[in-house]
N, C-alpha and C positions, 0 to 999 in steps of 0.2 A: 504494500500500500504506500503513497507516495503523501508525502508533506506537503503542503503548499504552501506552509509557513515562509515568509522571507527573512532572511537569518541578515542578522546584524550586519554583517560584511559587506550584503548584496545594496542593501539598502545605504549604506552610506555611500558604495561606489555609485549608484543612481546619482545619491545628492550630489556628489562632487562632478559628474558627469553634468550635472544640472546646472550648475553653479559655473560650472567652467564656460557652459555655451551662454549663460545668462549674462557672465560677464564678455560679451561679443557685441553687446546691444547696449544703446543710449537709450534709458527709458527715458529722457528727455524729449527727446527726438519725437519718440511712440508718443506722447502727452502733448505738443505742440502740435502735431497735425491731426490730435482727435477734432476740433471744431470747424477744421477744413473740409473733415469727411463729413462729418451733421451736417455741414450745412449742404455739402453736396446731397447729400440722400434726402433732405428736407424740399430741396430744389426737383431731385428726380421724383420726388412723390407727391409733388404739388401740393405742401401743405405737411401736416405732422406725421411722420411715419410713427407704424404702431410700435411698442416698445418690444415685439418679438424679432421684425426685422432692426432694429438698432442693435438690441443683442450682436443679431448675429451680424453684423457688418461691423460693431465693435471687437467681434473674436475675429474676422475677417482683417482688419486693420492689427492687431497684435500679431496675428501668425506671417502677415506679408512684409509689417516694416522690421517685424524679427527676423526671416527666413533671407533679405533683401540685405538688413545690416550686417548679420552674421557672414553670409557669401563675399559681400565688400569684404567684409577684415578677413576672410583666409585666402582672398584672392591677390587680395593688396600687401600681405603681410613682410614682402621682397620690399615694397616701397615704403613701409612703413617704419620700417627695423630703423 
């Protein structure tokens, strides 16, 4: 019979896998262009979008300016040294 417990070791190499790509990204960055996207999706929904599409264009927004910064800094990382 198999465990599915995650044993201390596994779990902190997560964090620190976490932490490593986490520090790849300006949350500043992510926070300055949240009210450029509202107002775009305000604009494309003529009027208030419901708060289920904000959700997700706000996860939409974290995953792309995350996925975008972190490709910058390992592709740049020769001109950044």
């Amino acid at each position: 019979m198999s465990n599915n417990v995650v044993s201390d070791a596994e779990s902190q190499s997560v964090m620190k896998t976490a932490r490593s790509f986490a520090s790849l990204v300006k949350l500043q960055h992510t926070v300055f262009s949240a009210p450029f996207v509202a107002l775009g999706v305000a604009l494309a929904a003529d009027g208030v979008p419901s708060v289920r599409v904000m959700v997700f264009v706000t996860l939409a927004l974290i995953a792309a300016r995350t996925a975008a910064m972190a490709f910058n800094r390992i592709v740049d990382v020769a001109y950044d040294s």
